[in-house]
PyMOL Python script that loads the backbone (N, CA, C, O; Angstrom):
from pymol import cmd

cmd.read_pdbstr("""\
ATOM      1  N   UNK A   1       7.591  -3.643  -0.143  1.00  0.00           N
ATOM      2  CA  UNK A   1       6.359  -4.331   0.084  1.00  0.00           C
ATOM      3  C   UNK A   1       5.555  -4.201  -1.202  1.00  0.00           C
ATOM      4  O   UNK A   1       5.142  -3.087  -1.526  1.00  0.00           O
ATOM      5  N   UNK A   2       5.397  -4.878  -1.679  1.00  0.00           N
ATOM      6  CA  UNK A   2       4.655  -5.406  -2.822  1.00  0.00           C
ATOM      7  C   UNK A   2       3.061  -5.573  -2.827  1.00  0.00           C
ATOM      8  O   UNK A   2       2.859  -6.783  -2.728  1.00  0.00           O
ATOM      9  N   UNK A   3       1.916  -4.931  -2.895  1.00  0.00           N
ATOM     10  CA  UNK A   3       0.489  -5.053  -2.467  1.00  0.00           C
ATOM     11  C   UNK A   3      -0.192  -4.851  -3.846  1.00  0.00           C
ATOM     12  O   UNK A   3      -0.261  -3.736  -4.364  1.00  0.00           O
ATOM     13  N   UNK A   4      -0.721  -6.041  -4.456  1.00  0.00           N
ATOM     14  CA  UNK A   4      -1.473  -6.102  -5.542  1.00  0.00           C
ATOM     15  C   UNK A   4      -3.031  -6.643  -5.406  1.00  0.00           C
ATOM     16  O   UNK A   4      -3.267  -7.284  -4.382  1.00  0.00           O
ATOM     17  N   UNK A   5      -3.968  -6.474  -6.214  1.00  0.00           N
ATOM     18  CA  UNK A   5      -5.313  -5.903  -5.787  1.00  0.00           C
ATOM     19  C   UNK A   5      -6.138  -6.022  -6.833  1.00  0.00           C
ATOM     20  O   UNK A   5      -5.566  -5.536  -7.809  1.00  0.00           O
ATOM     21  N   UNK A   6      -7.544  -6.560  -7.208  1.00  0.00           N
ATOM     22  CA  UNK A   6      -8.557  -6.264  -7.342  1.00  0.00           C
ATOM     23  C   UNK A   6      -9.746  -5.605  -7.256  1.00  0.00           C
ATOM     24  O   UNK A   6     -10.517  -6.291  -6.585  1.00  0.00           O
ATOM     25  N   UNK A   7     -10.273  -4.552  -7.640  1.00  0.00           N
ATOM     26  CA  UNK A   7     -11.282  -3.616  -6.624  1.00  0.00           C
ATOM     27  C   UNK A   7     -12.592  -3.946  -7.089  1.00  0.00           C
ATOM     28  O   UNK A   7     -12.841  -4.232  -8.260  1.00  0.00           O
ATOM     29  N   UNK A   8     -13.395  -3.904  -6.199  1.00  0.00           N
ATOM     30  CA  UNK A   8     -14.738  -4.169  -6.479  1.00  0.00           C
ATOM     31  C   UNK A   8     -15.534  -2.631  -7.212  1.00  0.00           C
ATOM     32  O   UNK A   8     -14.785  -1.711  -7.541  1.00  0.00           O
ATOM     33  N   UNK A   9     -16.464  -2.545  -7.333  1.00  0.00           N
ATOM     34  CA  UNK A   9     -17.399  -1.521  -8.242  1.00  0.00           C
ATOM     35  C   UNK A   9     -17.477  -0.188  -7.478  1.00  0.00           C
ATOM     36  O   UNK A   9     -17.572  -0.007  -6.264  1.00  0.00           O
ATOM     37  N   UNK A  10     -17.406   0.802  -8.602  1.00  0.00           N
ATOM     38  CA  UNK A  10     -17.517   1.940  -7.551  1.00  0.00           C
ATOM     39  C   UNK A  10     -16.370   2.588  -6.222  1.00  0.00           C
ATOM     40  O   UNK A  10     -15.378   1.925  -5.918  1.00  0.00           O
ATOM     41  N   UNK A  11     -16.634   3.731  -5.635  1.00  0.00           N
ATOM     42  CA  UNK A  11     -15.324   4.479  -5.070  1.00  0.00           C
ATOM     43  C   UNK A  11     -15.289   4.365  -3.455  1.00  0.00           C
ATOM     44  O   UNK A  11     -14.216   4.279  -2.858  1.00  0.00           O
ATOM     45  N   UNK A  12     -16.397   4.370  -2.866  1.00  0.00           N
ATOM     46  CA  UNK A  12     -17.248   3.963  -1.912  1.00  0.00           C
ATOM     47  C   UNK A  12     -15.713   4.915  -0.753  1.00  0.00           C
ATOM     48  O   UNK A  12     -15.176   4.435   0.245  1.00  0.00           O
ATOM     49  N   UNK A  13     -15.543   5.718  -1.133  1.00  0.00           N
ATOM     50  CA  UNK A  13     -14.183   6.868  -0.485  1.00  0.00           C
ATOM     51  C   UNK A  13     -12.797   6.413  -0.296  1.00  0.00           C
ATOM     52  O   UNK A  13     -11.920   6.874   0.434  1.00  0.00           O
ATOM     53  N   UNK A  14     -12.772   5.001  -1.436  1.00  0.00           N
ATOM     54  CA  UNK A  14     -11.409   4.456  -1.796  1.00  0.00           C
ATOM     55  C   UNK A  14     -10.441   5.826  -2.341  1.00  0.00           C
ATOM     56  O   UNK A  14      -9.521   6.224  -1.627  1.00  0.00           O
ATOM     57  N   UNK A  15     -10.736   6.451  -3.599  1.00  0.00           N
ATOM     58  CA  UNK A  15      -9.797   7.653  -3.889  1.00  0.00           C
ATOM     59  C   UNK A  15      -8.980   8.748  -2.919  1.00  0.00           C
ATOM     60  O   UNK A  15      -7.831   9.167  -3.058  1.00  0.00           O
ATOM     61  N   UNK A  16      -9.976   9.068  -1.880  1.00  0.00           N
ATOM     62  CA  UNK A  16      -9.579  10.023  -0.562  1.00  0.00           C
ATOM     63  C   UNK A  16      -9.217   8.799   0.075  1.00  0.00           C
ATOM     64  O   UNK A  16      -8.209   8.744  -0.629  1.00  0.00           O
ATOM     65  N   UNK A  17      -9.140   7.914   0.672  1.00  0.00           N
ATOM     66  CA  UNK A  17      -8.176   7.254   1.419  1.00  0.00           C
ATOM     67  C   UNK A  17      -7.075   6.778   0.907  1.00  0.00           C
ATOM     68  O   UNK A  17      -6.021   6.654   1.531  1.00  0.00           O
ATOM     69  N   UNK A  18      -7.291   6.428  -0.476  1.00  0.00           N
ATOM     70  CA  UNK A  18      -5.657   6.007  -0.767  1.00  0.00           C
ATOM     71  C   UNK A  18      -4.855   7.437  -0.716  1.00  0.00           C
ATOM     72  O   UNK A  18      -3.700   7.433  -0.291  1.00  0.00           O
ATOM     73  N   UNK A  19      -5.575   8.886  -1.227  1.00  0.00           N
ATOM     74  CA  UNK A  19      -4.363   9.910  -1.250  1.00  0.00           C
ATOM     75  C   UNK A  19      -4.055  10.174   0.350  1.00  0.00           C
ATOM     76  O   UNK A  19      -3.015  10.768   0.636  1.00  0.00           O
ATOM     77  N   UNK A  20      -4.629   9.894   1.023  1.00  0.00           N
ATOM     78  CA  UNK A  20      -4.769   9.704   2.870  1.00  0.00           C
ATOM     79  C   UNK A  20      -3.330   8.966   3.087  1.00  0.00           C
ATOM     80  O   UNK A  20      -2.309   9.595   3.366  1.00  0.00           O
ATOM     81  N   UNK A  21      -3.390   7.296   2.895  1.00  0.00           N
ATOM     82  CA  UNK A  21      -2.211   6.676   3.264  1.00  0.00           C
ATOM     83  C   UNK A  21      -1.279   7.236   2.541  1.00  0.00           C
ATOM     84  O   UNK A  21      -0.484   7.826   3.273  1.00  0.00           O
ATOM     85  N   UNK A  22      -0.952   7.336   1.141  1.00  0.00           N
ATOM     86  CA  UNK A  22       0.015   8.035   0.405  1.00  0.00           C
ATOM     87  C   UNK A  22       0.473   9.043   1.559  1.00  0.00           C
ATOM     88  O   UNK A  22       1.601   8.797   1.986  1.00  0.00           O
ATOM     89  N   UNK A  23       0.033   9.776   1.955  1.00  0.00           N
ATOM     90  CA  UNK A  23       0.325  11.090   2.878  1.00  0.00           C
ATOM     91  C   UNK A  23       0.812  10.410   4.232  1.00  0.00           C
ATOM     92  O   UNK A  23       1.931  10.295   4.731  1.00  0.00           O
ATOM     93  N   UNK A  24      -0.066  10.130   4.510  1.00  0.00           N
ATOM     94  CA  UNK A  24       0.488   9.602   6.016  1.00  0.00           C
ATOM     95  C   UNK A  24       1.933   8.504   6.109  1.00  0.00           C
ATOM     96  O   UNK A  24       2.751   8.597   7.024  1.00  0.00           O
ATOM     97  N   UNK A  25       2.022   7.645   5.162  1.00  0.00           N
ATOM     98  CA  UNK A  25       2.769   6.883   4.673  1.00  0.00           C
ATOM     99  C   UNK A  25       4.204   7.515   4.447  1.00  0.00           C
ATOM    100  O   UNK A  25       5.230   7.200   5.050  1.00  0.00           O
ATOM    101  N   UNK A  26       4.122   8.091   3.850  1.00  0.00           N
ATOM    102  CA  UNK A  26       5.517   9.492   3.515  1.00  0.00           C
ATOM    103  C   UNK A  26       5.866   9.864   4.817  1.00  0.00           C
ATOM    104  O   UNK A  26       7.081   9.903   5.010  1.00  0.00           O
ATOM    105  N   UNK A  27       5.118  10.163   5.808  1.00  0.00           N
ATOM    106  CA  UNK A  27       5.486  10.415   7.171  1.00  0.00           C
ATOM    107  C   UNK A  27       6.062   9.522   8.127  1.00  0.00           C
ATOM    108  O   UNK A  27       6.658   9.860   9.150  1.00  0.00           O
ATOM    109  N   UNK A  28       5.855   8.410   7.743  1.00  0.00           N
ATOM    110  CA  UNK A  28       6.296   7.140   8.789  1.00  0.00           C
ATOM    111  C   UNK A  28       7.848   6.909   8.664  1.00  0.00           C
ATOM    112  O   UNK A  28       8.440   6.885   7.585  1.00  0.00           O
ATOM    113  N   UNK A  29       8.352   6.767   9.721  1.00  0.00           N
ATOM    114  CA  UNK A  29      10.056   6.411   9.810  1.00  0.00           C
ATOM    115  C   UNK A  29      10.488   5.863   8.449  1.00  0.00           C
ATOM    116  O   UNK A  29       9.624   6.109   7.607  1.00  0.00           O
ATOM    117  N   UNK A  30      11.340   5.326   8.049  1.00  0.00           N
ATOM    118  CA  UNK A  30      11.665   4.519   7.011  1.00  0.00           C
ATOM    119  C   UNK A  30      11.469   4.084   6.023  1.00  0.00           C
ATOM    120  O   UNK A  30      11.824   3.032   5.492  1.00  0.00           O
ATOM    121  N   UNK A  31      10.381   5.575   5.454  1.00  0.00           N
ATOM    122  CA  UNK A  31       9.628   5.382   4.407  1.00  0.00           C
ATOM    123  C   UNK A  31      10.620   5.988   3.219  1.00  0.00           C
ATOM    124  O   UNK A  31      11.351   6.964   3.384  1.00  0.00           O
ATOM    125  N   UNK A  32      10.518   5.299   2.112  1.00  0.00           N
ATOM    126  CA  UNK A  32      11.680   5.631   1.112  1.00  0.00           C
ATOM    127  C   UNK A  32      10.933   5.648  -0.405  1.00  0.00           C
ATOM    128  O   UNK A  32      11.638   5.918  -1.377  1.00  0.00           O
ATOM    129  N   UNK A  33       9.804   5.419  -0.554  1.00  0.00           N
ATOM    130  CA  UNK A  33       8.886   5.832  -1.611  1.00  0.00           C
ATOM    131  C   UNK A  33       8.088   4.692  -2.098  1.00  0.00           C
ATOM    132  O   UNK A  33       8.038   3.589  -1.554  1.00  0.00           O
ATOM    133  N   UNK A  34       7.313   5.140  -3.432  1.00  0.00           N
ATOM    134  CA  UNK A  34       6.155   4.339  -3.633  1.00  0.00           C
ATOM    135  C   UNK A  34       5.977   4.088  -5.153  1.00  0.00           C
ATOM    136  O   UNK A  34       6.316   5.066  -5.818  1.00  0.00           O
ATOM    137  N   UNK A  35       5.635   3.273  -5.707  1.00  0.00           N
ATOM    138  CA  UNK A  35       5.019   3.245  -7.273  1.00  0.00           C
ATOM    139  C   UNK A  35       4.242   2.349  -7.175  1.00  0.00           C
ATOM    140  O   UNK A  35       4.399   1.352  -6.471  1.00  0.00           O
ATOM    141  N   UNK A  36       3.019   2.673  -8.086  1.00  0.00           N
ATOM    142  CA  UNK A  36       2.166   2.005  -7.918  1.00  0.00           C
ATOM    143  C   UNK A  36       1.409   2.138  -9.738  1.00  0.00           C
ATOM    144  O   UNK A  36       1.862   3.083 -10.385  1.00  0.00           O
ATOM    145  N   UNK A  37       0.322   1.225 -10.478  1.00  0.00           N
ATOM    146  CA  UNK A  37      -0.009   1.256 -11.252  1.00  0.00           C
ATOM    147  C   UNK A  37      -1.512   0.382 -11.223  1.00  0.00           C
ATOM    148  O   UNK A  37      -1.761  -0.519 -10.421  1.00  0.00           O
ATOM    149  N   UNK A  38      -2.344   0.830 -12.191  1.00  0.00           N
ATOM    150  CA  UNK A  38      -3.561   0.050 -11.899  1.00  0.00           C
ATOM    151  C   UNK A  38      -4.192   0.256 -13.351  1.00  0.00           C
ATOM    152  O   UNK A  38      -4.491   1.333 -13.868  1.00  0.00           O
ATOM    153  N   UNK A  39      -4.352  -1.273 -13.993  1.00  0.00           N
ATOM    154  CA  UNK A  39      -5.486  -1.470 -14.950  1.00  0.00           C
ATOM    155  C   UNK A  39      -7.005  -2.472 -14.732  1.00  0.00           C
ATOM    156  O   UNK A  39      -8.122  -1.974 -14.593  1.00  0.00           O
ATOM    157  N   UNK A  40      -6.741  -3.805 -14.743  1.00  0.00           N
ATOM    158  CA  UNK A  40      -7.760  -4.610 -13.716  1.00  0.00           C
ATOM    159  C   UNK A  40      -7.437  -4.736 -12.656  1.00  0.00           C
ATOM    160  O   UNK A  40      -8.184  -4.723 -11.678  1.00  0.00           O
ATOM    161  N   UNK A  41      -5.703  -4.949 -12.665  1.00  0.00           N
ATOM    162  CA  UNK A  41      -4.923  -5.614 -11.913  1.00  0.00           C
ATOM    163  C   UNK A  41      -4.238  -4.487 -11.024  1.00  0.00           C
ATOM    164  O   UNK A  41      -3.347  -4.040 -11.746  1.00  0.00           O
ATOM    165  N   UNK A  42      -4.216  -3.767  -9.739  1.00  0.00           N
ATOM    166  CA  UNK A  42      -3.347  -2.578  -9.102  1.00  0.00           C
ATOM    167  C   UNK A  42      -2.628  -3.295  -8.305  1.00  0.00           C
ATOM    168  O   UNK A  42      -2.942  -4.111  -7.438  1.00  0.00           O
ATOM    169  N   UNK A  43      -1.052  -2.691  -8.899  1.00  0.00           N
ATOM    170  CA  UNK A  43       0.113  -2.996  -7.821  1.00  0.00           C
ATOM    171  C   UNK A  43       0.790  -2.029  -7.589  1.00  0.00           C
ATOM    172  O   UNK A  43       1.219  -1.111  -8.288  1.00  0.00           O
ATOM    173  N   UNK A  44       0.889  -2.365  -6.241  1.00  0.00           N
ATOM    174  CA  UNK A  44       1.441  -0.949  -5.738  1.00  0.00           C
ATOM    175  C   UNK A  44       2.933  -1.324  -5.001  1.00  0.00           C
ATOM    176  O   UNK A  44       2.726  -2.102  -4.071  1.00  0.00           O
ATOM    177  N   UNK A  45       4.235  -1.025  -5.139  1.00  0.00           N
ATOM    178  CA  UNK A  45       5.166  -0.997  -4.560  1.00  0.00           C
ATOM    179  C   UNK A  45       5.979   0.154  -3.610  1.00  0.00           C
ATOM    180  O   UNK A  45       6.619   1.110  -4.049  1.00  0.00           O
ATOM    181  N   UNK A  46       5.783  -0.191  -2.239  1.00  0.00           N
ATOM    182  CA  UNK A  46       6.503   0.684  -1.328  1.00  0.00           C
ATOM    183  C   UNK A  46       7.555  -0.062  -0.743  1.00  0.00           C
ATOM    184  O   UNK A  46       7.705  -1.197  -0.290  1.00  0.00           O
ATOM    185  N   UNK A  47       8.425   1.252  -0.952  1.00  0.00           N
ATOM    186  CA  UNK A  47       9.840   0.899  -0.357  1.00  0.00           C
ATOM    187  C   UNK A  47      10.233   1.270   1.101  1.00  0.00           C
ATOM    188  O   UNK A  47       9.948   2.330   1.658  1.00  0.00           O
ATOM    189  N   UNK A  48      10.986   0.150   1.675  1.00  0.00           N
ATOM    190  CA  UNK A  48      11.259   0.897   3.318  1.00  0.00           C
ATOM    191  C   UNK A  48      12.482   0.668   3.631  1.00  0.00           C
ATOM    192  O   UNK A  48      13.226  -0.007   2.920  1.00  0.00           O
ATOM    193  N   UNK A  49      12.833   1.208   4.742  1.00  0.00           N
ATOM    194  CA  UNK A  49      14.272   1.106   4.903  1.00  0.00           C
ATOM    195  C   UNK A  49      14.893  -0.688   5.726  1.00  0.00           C
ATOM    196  O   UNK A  49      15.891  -1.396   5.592  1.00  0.00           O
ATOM    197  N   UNK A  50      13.574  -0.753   6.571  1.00  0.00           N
ATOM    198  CA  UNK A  50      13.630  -2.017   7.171  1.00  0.00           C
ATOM    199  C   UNK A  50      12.318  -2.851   7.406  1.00  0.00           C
ATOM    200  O   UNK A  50      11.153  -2.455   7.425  1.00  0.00           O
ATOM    201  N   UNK A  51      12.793  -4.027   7.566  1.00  0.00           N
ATOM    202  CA  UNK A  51      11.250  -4.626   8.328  1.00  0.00           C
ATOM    203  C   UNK A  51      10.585  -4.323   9.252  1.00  0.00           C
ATOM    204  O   UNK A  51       9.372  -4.525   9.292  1.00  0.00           O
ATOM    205  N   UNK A  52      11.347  -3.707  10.295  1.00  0.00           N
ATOM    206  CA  UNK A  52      10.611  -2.504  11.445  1.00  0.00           C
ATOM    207  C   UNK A  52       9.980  -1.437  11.036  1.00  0.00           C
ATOM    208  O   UNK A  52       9.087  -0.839  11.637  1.00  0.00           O
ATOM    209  N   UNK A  53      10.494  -1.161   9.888  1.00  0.00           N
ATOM    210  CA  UNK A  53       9.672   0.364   9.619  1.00  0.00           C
ATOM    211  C   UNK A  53       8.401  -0.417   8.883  1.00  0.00           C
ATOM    212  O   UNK A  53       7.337   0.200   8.933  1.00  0.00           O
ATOM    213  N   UNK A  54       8.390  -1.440   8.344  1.00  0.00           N
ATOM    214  CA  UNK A  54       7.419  -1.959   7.471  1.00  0.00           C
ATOM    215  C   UNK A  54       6.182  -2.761   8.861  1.00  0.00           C
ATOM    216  O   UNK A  54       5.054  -3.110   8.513  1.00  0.00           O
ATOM    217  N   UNK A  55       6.408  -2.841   9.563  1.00  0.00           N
ATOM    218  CA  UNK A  55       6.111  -3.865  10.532  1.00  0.00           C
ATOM    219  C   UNK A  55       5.079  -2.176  11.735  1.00  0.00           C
ATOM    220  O   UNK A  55       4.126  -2.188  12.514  1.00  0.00           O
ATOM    221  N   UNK A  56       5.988  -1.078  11.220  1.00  0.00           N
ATOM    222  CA  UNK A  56       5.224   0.159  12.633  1.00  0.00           C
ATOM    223  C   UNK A  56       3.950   0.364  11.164  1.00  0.00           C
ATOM    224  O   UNK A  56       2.760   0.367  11.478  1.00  0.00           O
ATOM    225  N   UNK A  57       4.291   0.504   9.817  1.00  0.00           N
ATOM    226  CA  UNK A  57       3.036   1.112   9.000  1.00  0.00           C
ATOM    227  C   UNK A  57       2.102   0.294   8.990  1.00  0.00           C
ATOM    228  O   UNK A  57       0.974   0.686   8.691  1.00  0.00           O
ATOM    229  N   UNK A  58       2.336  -1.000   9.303  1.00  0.00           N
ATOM    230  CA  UNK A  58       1.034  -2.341   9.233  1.00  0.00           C
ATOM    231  C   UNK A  58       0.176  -1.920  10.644  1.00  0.00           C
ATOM    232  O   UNK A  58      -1.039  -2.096  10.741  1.00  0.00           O
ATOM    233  N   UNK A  59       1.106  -1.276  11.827  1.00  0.00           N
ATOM    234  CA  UNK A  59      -0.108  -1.382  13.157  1.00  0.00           C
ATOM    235  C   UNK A  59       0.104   0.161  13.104  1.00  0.00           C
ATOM    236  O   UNK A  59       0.514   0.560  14.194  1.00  0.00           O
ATOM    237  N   UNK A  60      -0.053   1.215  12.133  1.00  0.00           N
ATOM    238  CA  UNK A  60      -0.442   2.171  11.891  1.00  0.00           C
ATOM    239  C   UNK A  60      -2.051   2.325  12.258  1.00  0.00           C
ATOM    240  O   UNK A  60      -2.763   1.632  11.531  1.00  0.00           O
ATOM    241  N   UNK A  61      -2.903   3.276  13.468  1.00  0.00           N
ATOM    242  CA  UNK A  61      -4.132   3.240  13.512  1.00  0.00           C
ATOM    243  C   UNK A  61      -5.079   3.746  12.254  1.00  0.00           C
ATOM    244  O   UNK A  61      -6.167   3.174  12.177  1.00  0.00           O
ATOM    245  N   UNK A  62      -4.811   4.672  11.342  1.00  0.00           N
ATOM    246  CA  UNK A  62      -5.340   5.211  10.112  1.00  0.00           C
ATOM    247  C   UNK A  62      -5.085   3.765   9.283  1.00  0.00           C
ATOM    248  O   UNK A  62      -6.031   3.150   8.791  1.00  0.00           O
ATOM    249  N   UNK A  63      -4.192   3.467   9.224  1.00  0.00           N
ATOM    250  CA  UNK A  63      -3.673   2.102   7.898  1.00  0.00           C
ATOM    251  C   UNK A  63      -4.662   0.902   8.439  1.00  0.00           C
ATOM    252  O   UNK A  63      -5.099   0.043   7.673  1.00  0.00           O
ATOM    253  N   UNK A  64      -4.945   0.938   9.748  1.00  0.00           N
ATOM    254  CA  UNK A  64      -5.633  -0.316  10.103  1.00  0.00           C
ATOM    255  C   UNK A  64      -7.090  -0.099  10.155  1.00  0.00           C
ATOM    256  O   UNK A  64      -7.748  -1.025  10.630  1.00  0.00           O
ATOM    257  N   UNK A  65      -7.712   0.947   9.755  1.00  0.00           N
ATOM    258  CA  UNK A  65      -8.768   1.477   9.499  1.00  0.00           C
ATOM    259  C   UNK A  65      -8.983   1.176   7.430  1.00  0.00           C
ATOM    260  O   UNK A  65      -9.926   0.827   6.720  1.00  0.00           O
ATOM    261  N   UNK A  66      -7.593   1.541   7.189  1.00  0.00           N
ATOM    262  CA  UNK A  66      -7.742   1.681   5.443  1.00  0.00           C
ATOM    263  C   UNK A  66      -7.701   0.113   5.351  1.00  0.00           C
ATOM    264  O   UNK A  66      -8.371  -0.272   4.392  1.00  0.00           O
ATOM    265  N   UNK A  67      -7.177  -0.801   5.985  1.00  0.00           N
ATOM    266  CA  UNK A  67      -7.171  -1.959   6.001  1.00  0.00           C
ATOM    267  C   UNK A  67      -8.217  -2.860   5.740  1.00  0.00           C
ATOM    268  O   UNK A  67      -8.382  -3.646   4.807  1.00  0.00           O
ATOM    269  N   UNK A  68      -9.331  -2.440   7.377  1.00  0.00           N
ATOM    270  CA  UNK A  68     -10.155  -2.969   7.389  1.00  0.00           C
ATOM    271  C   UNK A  68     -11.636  -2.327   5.962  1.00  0.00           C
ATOM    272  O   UNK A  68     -12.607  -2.772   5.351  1.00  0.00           O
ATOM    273  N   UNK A  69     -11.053  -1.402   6.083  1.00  0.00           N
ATOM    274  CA  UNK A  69     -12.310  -0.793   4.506  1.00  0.00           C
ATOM    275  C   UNK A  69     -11.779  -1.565   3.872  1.00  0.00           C
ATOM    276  O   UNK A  69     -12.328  -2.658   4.012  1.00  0.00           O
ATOM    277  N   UNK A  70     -10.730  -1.602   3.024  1.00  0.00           N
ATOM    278  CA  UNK A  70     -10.700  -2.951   2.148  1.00  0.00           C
ATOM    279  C   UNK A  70     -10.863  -3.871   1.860  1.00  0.00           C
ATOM    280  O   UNK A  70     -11.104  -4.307   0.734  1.00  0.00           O
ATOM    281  N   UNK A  71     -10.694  -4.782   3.589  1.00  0.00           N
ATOM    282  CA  UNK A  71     -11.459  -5.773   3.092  1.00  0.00           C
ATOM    283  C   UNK A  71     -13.147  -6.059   3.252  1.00  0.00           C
ATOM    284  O   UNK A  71     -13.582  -7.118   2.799  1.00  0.00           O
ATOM    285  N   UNK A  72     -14.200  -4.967   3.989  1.00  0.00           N
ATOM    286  CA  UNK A  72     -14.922  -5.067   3.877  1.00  0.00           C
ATOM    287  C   UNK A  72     -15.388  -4.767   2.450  1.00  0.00           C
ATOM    288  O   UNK A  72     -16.079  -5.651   1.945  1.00  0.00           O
ATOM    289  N   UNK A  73     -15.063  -3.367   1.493  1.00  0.00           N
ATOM    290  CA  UNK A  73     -15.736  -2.561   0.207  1.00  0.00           C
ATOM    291  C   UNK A  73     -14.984  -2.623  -0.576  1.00  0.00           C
ATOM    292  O   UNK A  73     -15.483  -2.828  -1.682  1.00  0.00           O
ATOM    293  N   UNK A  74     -13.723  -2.527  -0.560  1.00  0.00           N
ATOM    294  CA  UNK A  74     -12.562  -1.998  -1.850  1.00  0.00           C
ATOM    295  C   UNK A  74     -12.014  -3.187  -2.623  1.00  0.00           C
ATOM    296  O   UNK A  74     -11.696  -3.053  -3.805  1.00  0.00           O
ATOM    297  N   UNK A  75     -11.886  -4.444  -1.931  1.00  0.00           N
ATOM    298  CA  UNK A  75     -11.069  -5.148  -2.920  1.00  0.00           C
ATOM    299  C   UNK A  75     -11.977  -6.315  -2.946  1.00  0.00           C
ATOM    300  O   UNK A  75     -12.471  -6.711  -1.891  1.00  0.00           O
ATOM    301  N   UNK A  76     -12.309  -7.064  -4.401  1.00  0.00           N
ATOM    302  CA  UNK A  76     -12.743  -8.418  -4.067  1.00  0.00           C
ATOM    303  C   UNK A  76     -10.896  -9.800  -4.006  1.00  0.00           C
ATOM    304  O   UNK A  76     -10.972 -11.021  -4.145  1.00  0.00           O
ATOM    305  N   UNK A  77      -9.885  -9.196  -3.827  1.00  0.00           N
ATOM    306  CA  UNK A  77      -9.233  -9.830  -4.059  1.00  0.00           C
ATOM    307  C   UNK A  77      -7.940  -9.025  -3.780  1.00  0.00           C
ATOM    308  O   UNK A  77      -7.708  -7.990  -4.405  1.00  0.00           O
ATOM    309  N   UNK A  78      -7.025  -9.554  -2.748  1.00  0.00           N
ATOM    310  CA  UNK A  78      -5.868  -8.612  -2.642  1.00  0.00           C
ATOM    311  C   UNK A  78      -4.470  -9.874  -2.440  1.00  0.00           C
ATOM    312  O   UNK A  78      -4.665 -11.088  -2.505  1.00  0.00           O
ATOM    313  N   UNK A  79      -3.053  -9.202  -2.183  1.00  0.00           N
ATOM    314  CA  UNK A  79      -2.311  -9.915  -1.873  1.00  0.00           C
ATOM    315  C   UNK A  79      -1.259  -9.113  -1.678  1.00  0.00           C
ATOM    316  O   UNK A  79      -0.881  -8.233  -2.450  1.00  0.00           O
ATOM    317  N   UNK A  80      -0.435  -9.625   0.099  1.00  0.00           N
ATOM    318  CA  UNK A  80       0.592  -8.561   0.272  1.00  0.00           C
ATOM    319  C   UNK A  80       1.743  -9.557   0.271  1.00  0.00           C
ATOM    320  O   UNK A  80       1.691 -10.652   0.831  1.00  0.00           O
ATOM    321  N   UNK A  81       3.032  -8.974  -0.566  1.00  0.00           N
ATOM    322  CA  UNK A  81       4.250  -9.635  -0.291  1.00  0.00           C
ATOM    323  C   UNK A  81       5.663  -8.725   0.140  1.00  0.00           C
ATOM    324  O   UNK A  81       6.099  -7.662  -0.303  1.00  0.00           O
ATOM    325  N   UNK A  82       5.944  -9.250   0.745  1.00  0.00           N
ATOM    326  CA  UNK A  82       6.921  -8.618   1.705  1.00  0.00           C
ATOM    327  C   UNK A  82       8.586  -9.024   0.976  1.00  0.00           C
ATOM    328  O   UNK A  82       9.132 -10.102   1.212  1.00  0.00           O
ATOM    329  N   UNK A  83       9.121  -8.101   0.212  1.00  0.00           N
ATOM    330  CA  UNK A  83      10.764  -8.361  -0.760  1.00  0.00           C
ATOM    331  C   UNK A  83      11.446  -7.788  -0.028  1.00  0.00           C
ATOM    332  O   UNK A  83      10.874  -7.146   0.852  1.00  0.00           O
ATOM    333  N   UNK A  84      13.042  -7.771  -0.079  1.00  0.00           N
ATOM    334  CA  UNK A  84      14.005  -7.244  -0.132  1.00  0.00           C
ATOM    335  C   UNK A  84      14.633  -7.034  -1.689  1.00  0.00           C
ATOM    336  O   UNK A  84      14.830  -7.887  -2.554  1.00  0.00           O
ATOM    337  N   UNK A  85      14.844  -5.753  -1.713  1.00  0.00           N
ATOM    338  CA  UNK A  85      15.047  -5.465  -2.892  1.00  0.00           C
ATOM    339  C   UNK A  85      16.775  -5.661  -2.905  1.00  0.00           C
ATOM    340  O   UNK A  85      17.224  -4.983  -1.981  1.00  0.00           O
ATOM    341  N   UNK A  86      17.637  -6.214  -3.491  1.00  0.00           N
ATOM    342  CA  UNK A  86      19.002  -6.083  -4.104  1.00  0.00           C
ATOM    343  C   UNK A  86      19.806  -5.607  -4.567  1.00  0.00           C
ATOM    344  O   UNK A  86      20.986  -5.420  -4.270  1.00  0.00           O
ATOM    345  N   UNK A  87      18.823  -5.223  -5.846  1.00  0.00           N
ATOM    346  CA  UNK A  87      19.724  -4.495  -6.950  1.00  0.00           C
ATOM    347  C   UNK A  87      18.581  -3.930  -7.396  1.00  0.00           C
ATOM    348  O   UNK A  87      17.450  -4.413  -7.449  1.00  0.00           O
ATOM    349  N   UNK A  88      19.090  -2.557  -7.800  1.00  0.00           N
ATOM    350  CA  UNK A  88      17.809  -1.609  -8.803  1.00  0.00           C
ATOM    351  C   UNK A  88      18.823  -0.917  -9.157  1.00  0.00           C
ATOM    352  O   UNK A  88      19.867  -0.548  -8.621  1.00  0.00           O
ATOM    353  N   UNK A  89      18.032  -0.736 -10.767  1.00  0.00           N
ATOM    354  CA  UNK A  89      19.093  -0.100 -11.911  1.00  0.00           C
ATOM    355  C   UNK A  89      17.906   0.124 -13.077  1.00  0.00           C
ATOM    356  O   UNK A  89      16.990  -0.615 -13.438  1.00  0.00           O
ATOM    357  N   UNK A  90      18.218   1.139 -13.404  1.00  0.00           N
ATOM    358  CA  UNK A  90      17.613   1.169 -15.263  1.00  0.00           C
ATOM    359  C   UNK A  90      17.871   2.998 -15.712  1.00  0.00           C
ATOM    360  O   UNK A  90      18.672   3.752 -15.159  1.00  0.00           O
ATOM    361  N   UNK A  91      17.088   3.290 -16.657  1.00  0.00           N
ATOM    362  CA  UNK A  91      17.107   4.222 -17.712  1.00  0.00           C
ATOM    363  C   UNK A  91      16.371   5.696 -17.057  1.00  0.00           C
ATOM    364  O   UNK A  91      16.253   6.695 -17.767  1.00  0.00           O
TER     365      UNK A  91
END
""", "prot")
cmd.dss("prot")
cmd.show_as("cartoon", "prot")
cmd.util.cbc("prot")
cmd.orient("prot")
């Protein structure tokens, strides 16, 4: 799952909730890890084992709380895309 982002001004308890989902996230069935990077632009990539496991972290009650803060304070601009990954390889 692919979730890239814009944030609006200020922390408004964005920092403690993202290390929140990070945590809780690691706990959910079919969770297989995360990278993420942020300059204007933050993208964050989590990996899962299936679309079910991706489909229980979306109606996660904490995630649907971090959800809705976002789109009220945290992002002026977001976008989620949903991959199957293929092939991964490198250095």
């Amino acid at each position: 799952m692919i979730f890239s982002s814009t944030r609006t001004a200020g922390d408004h308890g964005y920092g403690a909730m993202a290390d929140r989902m990070l945590e809780l996230a690691a706990q959910q069935e079919g969770f297989l890890g995360i990278e993420s990077a942020r300059e204007d632009v933050g993208i964050t990539v989590s990996y899962w084992a299936s679309e079910e496991s991706i489909k229980s972290w979306k109606q996660n009650a904490e995630h649907l709380e971090a959800q809705r803060l976002g789109h009220k304070a945290w992002y002026s601009e977001f976008k989620v895309r949903v991959a199957k990954v293929e092939r991964a390889y490198g250095i």
